[in-house]
matplotlib code that plots the C-alpha trace (Angstrom):
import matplotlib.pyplot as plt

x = [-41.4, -40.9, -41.1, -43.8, -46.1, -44.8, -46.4, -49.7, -49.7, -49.0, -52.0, -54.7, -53.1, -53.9, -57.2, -57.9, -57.1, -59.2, -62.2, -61.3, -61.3, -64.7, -66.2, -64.5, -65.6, -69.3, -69.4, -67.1, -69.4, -72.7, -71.2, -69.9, -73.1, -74.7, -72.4, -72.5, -75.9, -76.3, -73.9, -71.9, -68.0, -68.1, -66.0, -63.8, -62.3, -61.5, -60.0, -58.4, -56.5, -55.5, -53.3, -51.5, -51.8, -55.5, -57.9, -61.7, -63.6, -66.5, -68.5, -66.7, -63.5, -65.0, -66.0, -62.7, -61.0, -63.4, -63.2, -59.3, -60.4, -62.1, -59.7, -57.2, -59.6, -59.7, -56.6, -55.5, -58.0, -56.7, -53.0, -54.2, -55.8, -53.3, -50.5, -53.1, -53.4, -49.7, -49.2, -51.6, -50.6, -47.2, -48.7, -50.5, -47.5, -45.8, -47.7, -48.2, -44.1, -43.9, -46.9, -44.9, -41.3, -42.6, -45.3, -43.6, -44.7, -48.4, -50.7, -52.7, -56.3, -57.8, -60.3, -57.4, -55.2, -58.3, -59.2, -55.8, -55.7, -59.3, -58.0, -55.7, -58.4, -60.8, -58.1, -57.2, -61.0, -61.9, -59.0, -59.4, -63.2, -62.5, -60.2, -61.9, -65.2, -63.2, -62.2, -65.5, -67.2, -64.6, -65.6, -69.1, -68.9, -66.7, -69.3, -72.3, -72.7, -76.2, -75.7, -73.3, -75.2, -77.5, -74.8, -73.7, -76.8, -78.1, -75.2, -75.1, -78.8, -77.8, -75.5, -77.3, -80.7, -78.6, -76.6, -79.9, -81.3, -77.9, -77.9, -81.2, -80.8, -77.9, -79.3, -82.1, -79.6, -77.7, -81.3, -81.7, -78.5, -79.5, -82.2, -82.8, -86.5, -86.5, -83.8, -85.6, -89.4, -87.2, -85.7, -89.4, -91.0, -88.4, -87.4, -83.5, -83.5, -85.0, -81.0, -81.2, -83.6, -82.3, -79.5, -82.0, -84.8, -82.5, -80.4, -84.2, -85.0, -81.5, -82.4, -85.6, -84.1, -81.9, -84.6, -86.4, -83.1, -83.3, -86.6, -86.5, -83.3, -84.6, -81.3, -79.0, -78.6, -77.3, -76.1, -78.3, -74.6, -73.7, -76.4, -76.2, -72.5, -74.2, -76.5, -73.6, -71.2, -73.5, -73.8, -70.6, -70.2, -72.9, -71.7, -68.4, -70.8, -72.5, -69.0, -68.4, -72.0, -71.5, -68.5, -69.1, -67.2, -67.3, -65.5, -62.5, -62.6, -62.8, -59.6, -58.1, -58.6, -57.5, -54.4, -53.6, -53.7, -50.8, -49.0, -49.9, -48.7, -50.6]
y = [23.1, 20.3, 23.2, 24.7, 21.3, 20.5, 23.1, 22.5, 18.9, 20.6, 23.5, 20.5, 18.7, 20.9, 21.9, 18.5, 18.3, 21.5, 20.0, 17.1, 19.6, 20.8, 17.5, 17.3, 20.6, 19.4, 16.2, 16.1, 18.9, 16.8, 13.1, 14.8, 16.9, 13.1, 11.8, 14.1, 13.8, 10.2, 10.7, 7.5, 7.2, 6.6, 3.1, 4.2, 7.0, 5.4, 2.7, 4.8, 7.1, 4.1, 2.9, 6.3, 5.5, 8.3, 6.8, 8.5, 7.2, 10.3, 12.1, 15.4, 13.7, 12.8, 16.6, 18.0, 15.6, 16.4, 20.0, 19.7, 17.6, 20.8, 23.3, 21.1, 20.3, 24.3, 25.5, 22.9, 23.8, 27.8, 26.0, 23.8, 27.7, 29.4, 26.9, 27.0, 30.3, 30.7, 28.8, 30.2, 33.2, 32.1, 30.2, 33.9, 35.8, 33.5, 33.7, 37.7, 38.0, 36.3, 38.3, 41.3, 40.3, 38.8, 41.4, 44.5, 47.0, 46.0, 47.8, 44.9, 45.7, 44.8, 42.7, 40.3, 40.3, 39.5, 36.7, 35.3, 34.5, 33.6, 30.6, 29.8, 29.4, 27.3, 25.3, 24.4, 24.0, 21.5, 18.9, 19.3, 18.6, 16.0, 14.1, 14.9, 13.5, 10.4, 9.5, 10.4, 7.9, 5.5, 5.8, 5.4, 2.3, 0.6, 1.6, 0.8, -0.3, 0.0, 3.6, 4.3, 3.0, 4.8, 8.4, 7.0, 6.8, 10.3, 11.6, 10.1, 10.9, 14.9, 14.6, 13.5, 15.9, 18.7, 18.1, 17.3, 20.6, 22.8, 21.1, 22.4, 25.8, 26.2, 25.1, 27.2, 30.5, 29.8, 29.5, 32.7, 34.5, 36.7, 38.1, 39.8, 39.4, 35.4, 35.5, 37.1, 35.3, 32.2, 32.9, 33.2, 30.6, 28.0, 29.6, 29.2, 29.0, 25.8, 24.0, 26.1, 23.7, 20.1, 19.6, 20.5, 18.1, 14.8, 15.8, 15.5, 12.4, 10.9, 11.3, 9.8, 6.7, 6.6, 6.3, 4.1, 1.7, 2.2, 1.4, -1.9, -3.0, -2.9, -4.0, -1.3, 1.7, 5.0, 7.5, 10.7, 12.6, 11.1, 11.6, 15.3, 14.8, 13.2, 15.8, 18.4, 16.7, 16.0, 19.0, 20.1, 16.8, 17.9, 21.1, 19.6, 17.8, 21.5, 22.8, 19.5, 19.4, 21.9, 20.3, 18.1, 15.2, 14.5, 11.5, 13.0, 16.1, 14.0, 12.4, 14.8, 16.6, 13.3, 13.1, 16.8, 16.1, 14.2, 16.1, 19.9, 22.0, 25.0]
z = [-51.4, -48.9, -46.0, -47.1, -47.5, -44.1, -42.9, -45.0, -43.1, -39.9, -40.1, -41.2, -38.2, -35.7, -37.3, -37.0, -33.1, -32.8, -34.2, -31.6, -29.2, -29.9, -29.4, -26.6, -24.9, -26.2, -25.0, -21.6, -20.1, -20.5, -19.6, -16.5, -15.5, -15.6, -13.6, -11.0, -10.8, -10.8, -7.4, -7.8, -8.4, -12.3, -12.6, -15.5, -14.0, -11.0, -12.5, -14.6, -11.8, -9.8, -11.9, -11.5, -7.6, -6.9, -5.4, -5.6, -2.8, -2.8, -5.5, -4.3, -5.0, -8.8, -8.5, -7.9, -10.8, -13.5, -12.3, -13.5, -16.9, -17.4, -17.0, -18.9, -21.9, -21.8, -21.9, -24.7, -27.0, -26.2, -26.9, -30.3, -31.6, -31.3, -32.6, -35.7, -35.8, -36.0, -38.7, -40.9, -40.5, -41.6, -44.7, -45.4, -44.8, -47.1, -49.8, -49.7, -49.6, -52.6, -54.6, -54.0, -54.5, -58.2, -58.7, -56.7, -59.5, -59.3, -58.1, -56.1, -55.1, -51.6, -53.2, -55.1, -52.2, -50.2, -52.7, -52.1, -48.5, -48.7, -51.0, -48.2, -45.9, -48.3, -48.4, -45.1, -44.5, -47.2, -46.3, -42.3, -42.9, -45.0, -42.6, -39.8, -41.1, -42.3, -38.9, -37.6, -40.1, -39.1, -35.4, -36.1, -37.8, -35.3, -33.1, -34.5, -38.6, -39.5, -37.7, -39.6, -42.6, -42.1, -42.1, -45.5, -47.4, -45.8, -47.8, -50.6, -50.9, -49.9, -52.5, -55.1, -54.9, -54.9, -58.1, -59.8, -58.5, -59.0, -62.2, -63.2, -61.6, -63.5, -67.3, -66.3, -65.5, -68.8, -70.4, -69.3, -69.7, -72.7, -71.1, -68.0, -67.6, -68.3, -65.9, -63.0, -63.9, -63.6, -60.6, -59.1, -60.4, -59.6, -56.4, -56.4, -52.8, -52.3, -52.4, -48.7, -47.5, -48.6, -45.6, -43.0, -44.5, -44.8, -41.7, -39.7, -42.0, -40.8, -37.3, -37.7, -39.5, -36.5, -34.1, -35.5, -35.6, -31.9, -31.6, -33.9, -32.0, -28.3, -26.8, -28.6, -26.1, -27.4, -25.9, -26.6, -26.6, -29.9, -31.5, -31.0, -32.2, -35.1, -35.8, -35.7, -37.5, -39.9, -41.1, -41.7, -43.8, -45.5, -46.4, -47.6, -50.0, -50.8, -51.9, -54.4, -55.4, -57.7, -60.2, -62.8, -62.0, -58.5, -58.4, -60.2, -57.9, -55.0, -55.5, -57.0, -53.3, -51.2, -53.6, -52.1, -49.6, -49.5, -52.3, -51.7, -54.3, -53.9]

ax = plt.figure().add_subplot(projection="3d")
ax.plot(x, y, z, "-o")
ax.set_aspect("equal")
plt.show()
């Protein structure tokens, strides 16, 4: 058991340090096309390699050492992938072994064996989001509070709209159970889909409130590289709230999922 959660911790690890990666590989790129551009020897990173005794007098010479940042931010996120990838396909491999050895004169189905490495996966995903957005929110309000005020109540507000409309979509499905043509005169009149457009509508609202915060605050500069981390990182936070939206007792599932995470017993 121990050995097998070990390895649990050590896949959401490295999913974590791949989603780190991805910022990276998002955010380096830009930053460093600026600083090209603005032609100066950026202070940080001067400072920064002469303390290991390089000393960048040139923009070619900044050229030639971001050039390497590069090539070294892309060949560890290629290492981090394929260290994930490993283990999960050790996790899967695992679990198939023992369907077989207790099930070995079952017929199993493509479908249910499918089903079962899919839960893996689901998994995984749900506690590496949920870290991963964790530290992100942590960042943000070391950073900047009312920002990250601002994150929070987007959210919470996301959250909140679409239990009330899964809710209702729901009670009327149930309503409508018993008979097909209710069921379908339903489905058009109330237009299911709408739950399709809340994350787009409050993620644009979001921005908004953050510009304005910008605006109101004339001496707070931020840099437009983080708010398009925002705006992507956003919405996978907001699907994690998508996937919970749908149980009863959020609160109760919520935990239950952070408690999991440190006792996996899948």
């Amino acid at each position: 058991m121990f050995n097998k959660n070990f390895l649990y911790l050590n896949v959401i690890f490295f999913g974590i340090l791949d989603e780190i990666s991805n910022l990276a590989l998002f955010a380096v790129p830009i930053k460093a096309i600026k600083i090209i551009d603005n032609g100066k020897v950026f202070t940080p990173i001067s400072e920064l390699l002469s303390n290991v005794g390089i000393t960048i007098i040139t923009n070619r010479d900044q050229y030639l050492v971001l050039s390497v940042i590069f090539i070294c931010l892309v060949i560890g996120k290629l290492i981090i992938k394929i260290i994930k990838n490993e283990l999960v396909k050790k996790l899967k491999l695992r679990k198939l072994k023992k369907i077989f050895e207790l099930n070995n004169k079952i017929d199993h189905s493509k479908e249910t064996l499918n089903k079962q490495l899919k839960v893996i996966d689901q998994f995984i995903n749900f506690r590496t989001t949920l870290i991963f957005s964790a530290i992100l929110l942590l960042f943000i309000i070391s950073y900047d509070f009312l920002l990250s005020l601002i994150l929070i109540l987007s959210c919470i507000l996301n959250y909140f709209v679409t239990t009330k409309i899964t809710s209702y979509i729901n009670s009327k499905e149930k309503e409508s159970d018993l008979n097909l043509n209710i069921f379908y005169l339903n489905k058009v009149k109330y237009d299911y889909e709408i739950r399709d457009h809340i994350k787009p509508i409050i993620n644009t609202l979001t921005m908004f409130f953050i510009m304005t915060s910008v605006l109101i605050r004339e001496e707070l500069s931020i840099s437009i590289i983080l708010i398009f981390l925002i705006r992507k990182y956003l919405n996978q936070i907001n699907n994690l709230i998508m996937s919970i939206s749908g149980k009863s007792d959020f609160k109760k599932s919520l935990i239950n999922q952070i408690k999991n995470i440190l006792k996996i017993n899948y």
